[in-house]
N, C-alpha and C positions, 0 to 999 in steps of 0.2 A: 233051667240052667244046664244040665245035662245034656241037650240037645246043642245047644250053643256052645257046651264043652267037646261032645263029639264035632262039631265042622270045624272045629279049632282045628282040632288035633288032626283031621283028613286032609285041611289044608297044609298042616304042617310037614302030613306024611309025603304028600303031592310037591311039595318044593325039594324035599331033602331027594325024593326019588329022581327029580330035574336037575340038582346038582349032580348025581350021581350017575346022569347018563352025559353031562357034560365030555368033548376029549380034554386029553393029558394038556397042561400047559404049552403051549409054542408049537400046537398040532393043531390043522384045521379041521373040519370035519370029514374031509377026506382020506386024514391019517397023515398024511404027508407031511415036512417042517417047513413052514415058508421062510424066505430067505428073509436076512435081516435090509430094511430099508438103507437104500446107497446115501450115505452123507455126502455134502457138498464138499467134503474136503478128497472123497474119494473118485466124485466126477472131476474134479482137477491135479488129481495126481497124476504126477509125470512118468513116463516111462523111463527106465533105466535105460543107460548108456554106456555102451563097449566102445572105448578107448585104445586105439592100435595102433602102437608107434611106426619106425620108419627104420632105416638103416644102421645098425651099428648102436641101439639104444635101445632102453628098458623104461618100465612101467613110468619109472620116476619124471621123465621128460613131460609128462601130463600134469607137476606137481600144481601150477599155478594156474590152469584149466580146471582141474578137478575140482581144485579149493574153492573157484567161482563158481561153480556148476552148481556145488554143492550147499553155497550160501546162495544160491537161486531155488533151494526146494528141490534139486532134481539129485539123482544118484548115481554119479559116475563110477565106472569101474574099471580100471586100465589093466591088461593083459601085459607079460611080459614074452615075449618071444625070442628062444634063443637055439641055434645062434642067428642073429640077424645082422649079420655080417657078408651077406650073401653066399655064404659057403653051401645052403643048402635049397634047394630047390622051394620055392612061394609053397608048392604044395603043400611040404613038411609043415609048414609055420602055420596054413590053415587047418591042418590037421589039429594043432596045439593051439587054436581059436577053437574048432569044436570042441576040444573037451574041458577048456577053460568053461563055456558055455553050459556042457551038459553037466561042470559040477558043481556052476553056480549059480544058477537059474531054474526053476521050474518048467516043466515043456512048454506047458499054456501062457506063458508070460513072454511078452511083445518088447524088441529090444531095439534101441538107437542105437546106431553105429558110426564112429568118425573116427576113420582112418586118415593116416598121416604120412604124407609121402608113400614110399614102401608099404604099409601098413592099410590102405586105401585099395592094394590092389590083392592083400591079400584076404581083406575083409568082401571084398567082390568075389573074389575063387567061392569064399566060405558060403556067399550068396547065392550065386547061380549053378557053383556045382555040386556043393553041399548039402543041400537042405536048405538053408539058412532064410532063401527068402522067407516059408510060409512062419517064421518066427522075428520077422526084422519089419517095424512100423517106419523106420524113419533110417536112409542114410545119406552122410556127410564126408564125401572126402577133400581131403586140402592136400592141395600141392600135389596128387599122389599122378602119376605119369601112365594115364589111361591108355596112351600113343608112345609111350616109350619116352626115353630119352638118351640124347646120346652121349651124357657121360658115364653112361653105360660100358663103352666100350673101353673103360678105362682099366675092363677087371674081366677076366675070364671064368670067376665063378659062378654058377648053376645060373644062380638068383640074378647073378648083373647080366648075362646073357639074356633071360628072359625080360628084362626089362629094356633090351635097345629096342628100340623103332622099328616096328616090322618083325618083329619074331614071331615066333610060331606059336609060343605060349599066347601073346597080346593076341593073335589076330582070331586064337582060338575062341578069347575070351573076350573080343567086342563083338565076335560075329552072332551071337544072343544077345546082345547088352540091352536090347530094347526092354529084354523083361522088366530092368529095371525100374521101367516109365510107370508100371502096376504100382511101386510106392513114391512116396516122397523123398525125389535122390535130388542133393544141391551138388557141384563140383565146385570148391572155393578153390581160387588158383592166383598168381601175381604175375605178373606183365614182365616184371622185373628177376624173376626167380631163373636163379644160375645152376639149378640142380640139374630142374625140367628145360630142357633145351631141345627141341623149342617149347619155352614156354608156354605155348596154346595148345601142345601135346598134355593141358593137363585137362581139356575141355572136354566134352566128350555129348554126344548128342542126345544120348537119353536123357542128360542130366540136366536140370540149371544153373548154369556155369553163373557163378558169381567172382569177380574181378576183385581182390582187394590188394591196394599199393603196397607190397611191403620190400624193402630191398634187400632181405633173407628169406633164403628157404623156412627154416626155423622161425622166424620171428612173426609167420600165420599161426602157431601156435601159442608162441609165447609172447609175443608184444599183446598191449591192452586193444588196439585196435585189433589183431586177429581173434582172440580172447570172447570181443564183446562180439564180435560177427557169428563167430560160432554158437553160442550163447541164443543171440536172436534168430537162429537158424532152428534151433534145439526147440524154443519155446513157439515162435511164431510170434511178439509180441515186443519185440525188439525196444519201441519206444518208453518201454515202463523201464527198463534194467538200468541198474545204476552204472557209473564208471568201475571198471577194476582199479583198486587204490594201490595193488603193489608196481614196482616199475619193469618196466621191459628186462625182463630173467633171461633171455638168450645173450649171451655170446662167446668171442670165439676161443673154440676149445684148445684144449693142448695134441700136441701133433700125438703126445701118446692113448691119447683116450677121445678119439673123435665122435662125438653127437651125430644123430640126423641131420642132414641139409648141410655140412661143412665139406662134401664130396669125399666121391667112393676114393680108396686109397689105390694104389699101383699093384696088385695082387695078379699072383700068376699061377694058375691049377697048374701043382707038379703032375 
């Protein structure tokens, strides 16, 4: 019996010593912590989305973009930019894109971009001479006047000069534009659109110019047909998304408080 009780007890001693050279829980034997396994809900998360209005308007003109966006699963986040009145040179305003950027996002996190009118060209400045690309997976501009436009010349501030046809700003900043072809750039733009004049100054060759009928500037943002375009631009997958159930939120403003896309006003640098 004693015999039988000692190889008990050697076996017993030989297991607790095996526990005890085991590693620390969620350590391999290398020491190291392995990462925690990707769940499917994290291989289909969507990348966040930088929201950049357009002329003479604030974050709020994205309200009923956002709202869809946001009951698609994705995470929009609209910038407010001011003044955007053109008083002050695109630079300024992408200057206050990068630090919206650096104070709400992490470095390593990959951001969508869809600029809007104005907003389009200054989210490109933030692209190609900012940094911005090796942090931008995806962008979208609508309406935004890649080739100028000439009711531009309706205003001799900073910003509306750099947007007529041919300026020195614009041609500074297609004369790289190919970079953009390294990610996914769509240009949504309307045939009909009275801002962009000519309206195919909103095409632009890097990009995949997409045509959507709309007969406002504004109403690619805010009608249901702009709404879902952008949406199946965002996702890739267009045919699952439901309708936008709110109705068509543009219209036209009051002469004292004018929106994006209702035309620059008569302004003259003292």
């Amino acid at each position: 019996m004693s015999t039988i009780r000692n190889r008990l007890w050697q076996q017993y001693q030989d297991a607790a010593q095996s526990v005890w050279e085991l590693p620390p829980a969620g350590l391999n034997p290398e020491g190291t912590v392995p990462l925690p396994p990707v769940s499917p809900l994290e291989l289909t998360k969507r990348n966040r989305t930088v929201l950049v209005h357009g002329y003479k308007d604030e974050a709020a003109v994205f309200n009923p973009l956002a709202s869809y966006l946001s009951e698609l699963g994705l995470e929009p986040h609209a910038v407010t930019l001011a003044p955007s009145d053109c008083s002050v040179p695109l630079e300024m305003l992408a200057e206050q894109l990068a630090e919206f950027i650096d104070r709400n996002f992490l470095s390593y996190q990959k951001l969508d971009f869809v600029g809007f009118s104005l907003g389009g060209i200054v989210a490109r400045y933030y692209i190609q001479r900012m940094g911005g690309l090796a942090r931008t997976n995806r962008l979208l501009t609508v309406a935004a006047p890649h080739h100028g436009t000439l009711m531009a010349y309706a205003s001799n501030l900073p910003a509306a000069i750099q947007l007529r046809p041919n300026s020195e700003f614009l041609h500074d900043l297609n004369a790289d534009a190919e970079i953009l072809a390294s990610i996914p750039f769509v240009s949504i733009w309307s045939p009909f659109d009275l801002m962009i004049l000519p309206p195919f100054n909103s095409r632009l060759r890097a990009a995949s110019n997409m045509a959507v009928w709309s007969l406002r500037h504004q109403g690619l943002i805010t009608s249901q047909r702009g709404i879902r375009t952008i949406a199946e631009q965002l996702l890739a997958q267009g045919q699952n998304l439901p309708s936008p159930t709110f109705p068509d939120m543009a219209g036209r403003p009051s002469l004292s408080r004018r929106t994006t896309g209702e035309g620059f006003e008569l302004q003259r640098q003292s």
